[in-house]
C-alpha positions in Angstrom: -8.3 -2.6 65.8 -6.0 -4.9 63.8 -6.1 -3.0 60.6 -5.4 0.3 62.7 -2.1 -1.5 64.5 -1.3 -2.4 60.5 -1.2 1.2 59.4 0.3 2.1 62.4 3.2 -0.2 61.6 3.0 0.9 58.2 3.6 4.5 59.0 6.7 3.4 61.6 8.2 1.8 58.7 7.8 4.7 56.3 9.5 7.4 58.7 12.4 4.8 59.7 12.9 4.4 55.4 12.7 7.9 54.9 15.6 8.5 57.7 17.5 6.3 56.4 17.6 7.7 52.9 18.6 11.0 53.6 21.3 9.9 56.1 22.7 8.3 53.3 21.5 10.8 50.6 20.0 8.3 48.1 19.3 9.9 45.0 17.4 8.3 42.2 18.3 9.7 38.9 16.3 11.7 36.0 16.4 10.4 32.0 19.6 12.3 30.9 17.5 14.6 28.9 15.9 15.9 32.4 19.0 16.1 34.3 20.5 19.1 36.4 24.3 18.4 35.5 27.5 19.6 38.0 31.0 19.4 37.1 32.3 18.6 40.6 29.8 15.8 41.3 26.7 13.3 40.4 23.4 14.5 39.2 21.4 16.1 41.9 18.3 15.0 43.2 15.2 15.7 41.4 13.6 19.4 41.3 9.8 20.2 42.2 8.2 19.5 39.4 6.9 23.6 38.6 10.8 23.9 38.4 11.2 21.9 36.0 12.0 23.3 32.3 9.9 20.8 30.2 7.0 18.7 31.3 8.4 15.4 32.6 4.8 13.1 31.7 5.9 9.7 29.5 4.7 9.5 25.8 5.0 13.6 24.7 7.3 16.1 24.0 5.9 19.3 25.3 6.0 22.7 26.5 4.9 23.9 29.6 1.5 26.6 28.9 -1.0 28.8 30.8 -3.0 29.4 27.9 -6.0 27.3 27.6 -6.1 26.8 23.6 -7.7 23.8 21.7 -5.9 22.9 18.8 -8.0 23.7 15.6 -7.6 21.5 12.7 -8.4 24.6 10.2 -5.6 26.5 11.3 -2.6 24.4 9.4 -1.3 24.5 6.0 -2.2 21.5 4.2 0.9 19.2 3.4 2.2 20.8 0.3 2.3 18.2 -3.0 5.8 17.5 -4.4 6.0 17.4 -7.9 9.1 17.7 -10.6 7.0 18.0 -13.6 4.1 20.2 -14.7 1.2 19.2 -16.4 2.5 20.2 -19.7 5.4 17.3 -18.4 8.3 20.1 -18.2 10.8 19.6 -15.1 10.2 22.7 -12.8 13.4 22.3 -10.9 16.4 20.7 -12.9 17.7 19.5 -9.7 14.8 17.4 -9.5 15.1 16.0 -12.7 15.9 12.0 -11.5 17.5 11.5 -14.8 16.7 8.0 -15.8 18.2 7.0 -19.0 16.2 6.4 -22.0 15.2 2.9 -21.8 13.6 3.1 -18.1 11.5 5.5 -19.1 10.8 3.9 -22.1 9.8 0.6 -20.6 8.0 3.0 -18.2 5.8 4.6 -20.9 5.3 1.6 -22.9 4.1 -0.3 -20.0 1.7 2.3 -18.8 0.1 2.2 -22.2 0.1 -1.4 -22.0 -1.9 -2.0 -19.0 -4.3 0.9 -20.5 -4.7 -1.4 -23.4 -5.4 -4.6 -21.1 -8.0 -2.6 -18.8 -9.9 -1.7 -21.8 -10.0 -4.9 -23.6 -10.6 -7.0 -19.6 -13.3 -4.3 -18.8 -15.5 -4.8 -22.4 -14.6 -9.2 -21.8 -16.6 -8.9 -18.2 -19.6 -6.6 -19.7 -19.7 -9.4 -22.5 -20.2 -12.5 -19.8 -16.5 -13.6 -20.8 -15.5 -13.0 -17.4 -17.0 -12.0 -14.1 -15.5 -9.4 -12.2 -13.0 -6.9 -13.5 -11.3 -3.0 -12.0 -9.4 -0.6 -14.2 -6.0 1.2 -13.4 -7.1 4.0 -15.4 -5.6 7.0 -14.1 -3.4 5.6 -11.4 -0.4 4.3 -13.8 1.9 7.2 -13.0 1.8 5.6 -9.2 1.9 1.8 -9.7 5.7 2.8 -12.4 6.7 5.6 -10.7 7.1 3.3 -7.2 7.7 -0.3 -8.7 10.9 1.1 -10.7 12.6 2.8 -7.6 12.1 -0.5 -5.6 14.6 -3.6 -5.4 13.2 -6.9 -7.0 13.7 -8.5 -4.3 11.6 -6.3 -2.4 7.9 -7.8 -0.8 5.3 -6.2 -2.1 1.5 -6.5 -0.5 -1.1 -4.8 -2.7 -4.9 -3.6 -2.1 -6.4 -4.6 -5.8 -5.3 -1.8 -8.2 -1.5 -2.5 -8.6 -1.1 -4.3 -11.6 1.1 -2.1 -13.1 3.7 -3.3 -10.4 3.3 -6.7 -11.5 3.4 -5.8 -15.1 6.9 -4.0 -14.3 8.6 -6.8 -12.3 7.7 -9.2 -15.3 4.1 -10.6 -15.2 3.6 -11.4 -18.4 -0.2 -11.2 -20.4 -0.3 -14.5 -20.7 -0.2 -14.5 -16.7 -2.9 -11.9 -16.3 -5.1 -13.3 -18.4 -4.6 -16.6 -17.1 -5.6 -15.5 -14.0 -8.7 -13.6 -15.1 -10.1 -16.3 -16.8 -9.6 -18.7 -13.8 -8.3 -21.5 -16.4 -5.8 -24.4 -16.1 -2.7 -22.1 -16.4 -3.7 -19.9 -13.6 -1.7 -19.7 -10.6 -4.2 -20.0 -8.3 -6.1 -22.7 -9.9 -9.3 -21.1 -10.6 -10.0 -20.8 -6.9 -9.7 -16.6 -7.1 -11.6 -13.7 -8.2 -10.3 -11.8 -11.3 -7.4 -8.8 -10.5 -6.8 -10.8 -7.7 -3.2 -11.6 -8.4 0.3 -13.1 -6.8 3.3 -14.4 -7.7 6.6 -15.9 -5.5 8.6 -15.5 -8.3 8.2 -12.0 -8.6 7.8 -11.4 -4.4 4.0 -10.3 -4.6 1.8 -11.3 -2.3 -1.2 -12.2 -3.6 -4.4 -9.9 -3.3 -7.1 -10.7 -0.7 -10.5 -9.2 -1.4 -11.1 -7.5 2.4 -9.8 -4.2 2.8 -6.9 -3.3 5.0 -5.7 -7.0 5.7 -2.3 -6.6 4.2 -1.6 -3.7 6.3 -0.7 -5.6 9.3 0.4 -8.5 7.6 2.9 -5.9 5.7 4.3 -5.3 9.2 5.0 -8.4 9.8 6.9 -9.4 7.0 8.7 -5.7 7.7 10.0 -7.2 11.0 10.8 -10.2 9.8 13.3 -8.8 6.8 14.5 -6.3 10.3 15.6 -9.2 12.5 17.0 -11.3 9.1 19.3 -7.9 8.3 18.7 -8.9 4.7 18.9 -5.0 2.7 15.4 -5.4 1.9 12.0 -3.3 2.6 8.5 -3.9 2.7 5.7 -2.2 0.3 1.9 -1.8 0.8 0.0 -0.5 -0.9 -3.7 1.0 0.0 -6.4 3.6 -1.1 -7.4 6.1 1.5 -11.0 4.1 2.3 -9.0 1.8 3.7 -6.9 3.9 5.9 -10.3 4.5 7.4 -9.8 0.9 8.8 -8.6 -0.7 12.4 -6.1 -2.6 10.8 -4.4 0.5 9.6 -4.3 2.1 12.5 -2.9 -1.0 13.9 -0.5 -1.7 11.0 0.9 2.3 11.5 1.4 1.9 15.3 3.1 -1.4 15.0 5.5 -0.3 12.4 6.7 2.9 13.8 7.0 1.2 17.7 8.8 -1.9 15.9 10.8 0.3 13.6 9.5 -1.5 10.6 11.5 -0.7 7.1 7.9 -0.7 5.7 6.9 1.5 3.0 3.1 2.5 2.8 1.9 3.7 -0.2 -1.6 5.9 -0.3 -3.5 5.6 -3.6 -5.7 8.9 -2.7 -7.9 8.8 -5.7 -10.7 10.7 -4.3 -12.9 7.8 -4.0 -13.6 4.5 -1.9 -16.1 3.3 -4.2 -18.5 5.6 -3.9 -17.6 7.5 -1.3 -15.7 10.9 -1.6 -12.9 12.0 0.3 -15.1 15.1 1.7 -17.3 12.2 3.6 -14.1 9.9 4.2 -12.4 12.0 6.5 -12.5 15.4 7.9 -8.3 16.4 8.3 -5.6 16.9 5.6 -5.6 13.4 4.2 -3.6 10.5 5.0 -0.3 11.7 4.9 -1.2 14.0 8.3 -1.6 10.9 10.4 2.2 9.9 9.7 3.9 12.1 12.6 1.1 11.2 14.9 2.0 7.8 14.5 6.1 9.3 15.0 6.3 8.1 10.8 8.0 10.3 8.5 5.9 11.1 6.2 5.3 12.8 2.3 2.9 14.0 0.0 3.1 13.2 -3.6 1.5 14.0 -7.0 0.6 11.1 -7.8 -0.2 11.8 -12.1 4.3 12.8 -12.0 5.6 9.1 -12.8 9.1 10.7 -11.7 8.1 12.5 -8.7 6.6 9.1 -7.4 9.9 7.7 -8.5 12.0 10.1 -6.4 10.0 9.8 -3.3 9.4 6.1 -3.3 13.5 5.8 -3.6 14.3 7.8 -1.4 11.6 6.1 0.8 13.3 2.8 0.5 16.9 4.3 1.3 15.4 5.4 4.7 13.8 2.2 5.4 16.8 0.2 4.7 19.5 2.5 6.2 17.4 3.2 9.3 15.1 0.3 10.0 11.8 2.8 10.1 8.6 3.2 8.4 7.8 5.7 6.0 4.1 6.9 4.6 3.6 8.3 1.2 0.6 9.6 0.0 0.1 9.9 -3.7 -2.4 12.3 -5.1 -4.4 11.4 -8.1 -7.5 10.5 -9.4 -9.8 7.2 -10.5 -10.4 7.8 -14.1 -12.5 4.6 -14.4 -15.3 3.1 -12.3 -14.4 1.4 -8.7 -15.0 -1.9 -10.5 -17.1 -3.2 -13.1 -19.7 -3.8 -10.3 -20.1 0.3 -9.8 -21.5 2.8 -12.1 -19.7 6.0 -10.6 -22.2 8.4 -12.6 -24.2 7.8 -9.7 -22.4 9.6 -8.0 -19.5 12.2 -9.6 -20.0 14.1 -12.7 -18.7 13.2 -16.9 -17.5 16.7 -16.4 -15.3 15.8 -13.2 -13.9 12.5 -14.9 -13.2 14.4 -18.4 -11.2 17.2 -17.0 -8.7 14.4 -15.0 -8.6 12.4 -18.2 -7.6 15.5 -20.4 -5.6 17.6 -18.5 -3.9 15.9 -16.1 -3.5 12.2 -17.3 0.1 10.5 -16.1 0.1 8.7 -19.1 -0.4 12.3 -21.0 2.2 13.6 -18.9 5.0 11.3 -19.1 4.5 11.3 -22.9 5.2 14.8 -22.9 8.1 14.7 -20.8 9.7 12.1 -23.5 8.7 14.3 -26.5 10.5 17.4 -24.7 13.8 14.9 -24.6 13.3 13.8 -28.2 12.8 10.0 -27.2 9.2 10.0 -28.3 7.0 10.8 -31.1 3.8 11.1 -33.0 4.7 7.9 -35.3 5.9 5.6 -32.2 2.7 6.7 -30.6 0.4 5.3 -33.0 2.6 1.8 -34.4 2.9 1.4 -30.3 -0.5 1.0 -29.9 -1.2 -1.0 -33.1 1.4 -3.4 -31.2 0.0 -3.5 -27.9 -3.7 -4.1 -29.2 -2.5 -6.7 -31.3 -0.7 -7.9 -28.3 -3.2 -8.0 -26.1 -5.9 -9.7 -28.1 -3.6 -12.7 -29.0 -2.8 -13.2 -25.4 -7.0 -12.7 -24.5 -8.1 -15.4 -27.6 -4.9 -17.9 -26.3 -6.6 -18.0 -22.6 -10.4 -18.1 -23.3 -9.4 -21.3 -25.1 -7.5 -22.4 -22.1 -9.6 -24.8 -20.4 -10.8 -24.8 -16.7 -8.6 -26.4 -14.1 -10.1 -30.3 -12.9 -12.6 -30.4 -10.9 -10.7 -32.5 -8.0 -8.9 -29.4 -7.8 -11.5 -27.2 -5.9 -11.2 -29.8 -3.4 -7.0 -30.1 -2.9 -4.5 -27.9 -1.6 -5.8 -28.0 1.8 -4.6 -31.3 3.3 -1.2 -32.9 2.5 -3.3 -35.9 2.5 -6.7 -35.8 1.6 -9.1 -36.6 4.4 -11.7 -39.3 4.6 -15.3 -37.1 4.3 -13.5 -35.1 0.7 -12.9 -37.6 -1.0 -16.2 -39.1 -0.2 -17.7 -36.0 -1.0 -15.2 -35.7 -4.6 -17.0 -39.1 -5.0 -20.1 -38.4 -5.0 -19.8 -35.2 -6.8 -17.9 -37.3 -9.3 -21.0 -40.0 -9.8 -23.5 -37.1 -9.8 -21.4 -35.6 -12.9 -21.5 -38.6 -14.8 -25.2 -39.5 -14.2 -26.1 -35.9 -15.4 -23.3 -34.7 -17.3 -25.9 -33.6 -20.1 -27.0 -30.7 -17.8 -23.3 -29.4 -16.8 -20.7 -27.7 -19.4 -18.3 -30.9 -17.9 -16.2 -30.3 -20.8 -14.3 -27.2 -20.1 -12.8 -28.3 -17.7 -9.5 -30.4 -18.3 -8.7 -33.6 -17.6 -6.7 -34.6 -14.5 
């Protein structure tokens, strides 16, 4: 009986509100984009929603339909490719043409080849035992130049693993990479890293964690950080597609677009996560598809075009800065070499496949071309260039194999200001057990603190 008398009460109350509303004609208003407007007075009150022109539901912008249709994923265009040079390297549309001057694209070229030198001469030190992990850039060049040139220096860069060639542009030096492959004294990271897996504050790149997708998110935040400090700057991450296959992508996307991120993220699509084709990765067109579900604006690239990547990744950053929002590029090309030195992709794709992207549509190959067509680049600088960069390559590589190892305390600092009570009892005793059998451990390449 008591809960009856409640809703009893409850009903009294409802009727006496309800009279009272439309004596005094309370209205409560629709979004401006839903309202019936009148020139000689306020908004009227809300329409039945079958009158309505739009659906009014939060979260979509939709029609109204009485056609029951599921959306097929077959029956869309795939994102078309921008491009500004062919594969012979000759400018399709002049208009396209971004014009750098001949030094850039100089530098450009000469660094590409460079980092081809280093990947050959790194790859053949790890199958000889001189070092014990290694991954080529071979046929992703044109996307690691092409990007890296268009950004500021000042610009935060979070890479996957394959990005040295935006390192090499912003001013890593060989004597850094090789530092850092060899783990020895010189070596930023004191040893404590896997080969490839590079940083540097000097030069804003963050550096490389092995785990896929982790920078993602982490990009985002640093994106929102440079946002609230109103400092001209952008974010850029890069990642292959494998990894897009991730949560933290998703996450990363979703944040940045609801946050209004000036985040740039850059999609290696090489055709491969390791082993793993892009037929098995996914089942829609790509990465770059995902961007306006995310409310991203989004672009497809050819990735092997040095300048198109330029011209996109510029006009990337000019949308990110001027607008505070996110943008995803996806850059088409192809993984010449093997995932790492730990894979053996003829396990899996064909020498046919790999010899067909090597000879016919190469960046390297391409941007050559383009220079040659200008007149800024010939047969004879070809071959003394890479007399040079051998040369310089192998001096750098015989200067930081002699490099010893860092001390030994070190695998043991940088964690405490102040080092605790059980490390250094535990330094100690690793310190006595050294000494006692010193004849059994190589205690001598390692230097002296």
């Amino acid at each position: 009986m008591a809960i009856c008398e409640v809703f009893r009460r409850c009903l009294l109350l409802s009727r006496r509100m309800e009279c009272l509303l439309l004596k005094n004609k309370v209205t409560h208003p629709l979004p401006v984009s839903y309202r019936h407007e009148s020139t000689s007075g306020p908004a009227q009150q809300i329409p039945k929603l079958e009158e309505t022109d739009r659906p009014v539901f939060p979260g979509s912008r939709s029609q109204w339909t009485e056609k029951l249709e599921f959306i097929q994923p077959d029956i869309y265009d795939g994102i078309p490719v921008y491009r500004v040079t062919n594969r012979d390297g000759k400018v399709i549309n002049s208009s396209q043409d971004p014009q750098l001057d001949r030094e850039v694209l100089t530098k450009m070229y000469k660094s590409m080849t460079l980092l081809n030198t280093m990947d050959r001469i790194l790859y053949e030190s790890q199958r000889q035992g001189r070092i014990s992990f290694y991954m080529t850039n071979y046929g992703e060049e044109g996307t690691h130049f092409g990007s890296a040139a268009a950004l500021n220096p000042k610009d935060l860069v979070f890479g996957q693993y394959r990005e040295a060639g935006v390192l090499m542009w912003r001013g890593f030096t060989l004597d850094q990479f090789m530092n850092q492959c060899y783990g020895n004294q010189e070596d930023f990271g004191k040893g404590r890293q896997m080969p490839v897996h590079y940083g540097s504050r000097d030069l804003n790149f963050i550096t490389i964690s092995s785990p896929l997708a982790t920078q993602m998110p982490q990009a985002v935040g640093a994106a929102y950080a440079f946002k609230r400090a109103q400092n001209g700057l952008c974010v850029i991450c890069y990642f292959g597609e494998g990894a897009a296959s991730e949560g933290d992508a998703h996450a990363a996307l979703n944040f940045a677009a609801t946050l209004d991120c000036p985040v740039i993220f850059f999609c290696r699509n090489n055709g491969y996560a390791i082993s793993t084709p892009t037929s098995e990765q996914y089942r829609g067109d790509g990465i770059a598809s995902r961007g306006p579900s995310y409310g991203i604006a989004s672009i497809r690239v050819d990735g092997n075009d040095t300048l198109a990547v330029y011209n996109v990744t510029k006009a990337a950053r000019e949308l990110c800065v001027m607008e505070n929002k996110p943008v995803l590029i996806e850059a088409m090309t192809y993984r010449i070499g093997h995932h790492s030195t730990s894979d053996d992709s003829t396990a899996y794709r064909s020498v046919d496949e790999v010899r067909f992207w090597h000879q016919k549509d190469h960046p390297i190959s391409r941007l050559r071309a383009y220079m040659m067509n200008c007149g800024w680049w010939d047969d004879g600088k070809e071959k003394d260039w890479k007399e040079e960069t051998k040369k310089q390559v192998m001096q750098v590589f015989a200067r930081a194999e002699k490099r010893k190892k860092p001390p030994v305390r070190v695998m043991l600092t940088d964690v405490y200001d102040t080092m605790p009570a059980h490390l250094q009892d535990q330094f100690e005793e690793l310190e006595n057990h050294l000494q006692q059998h010193k004849d059994h451990y190589s205690v001598n390449v390692f230097a002296e603190e």
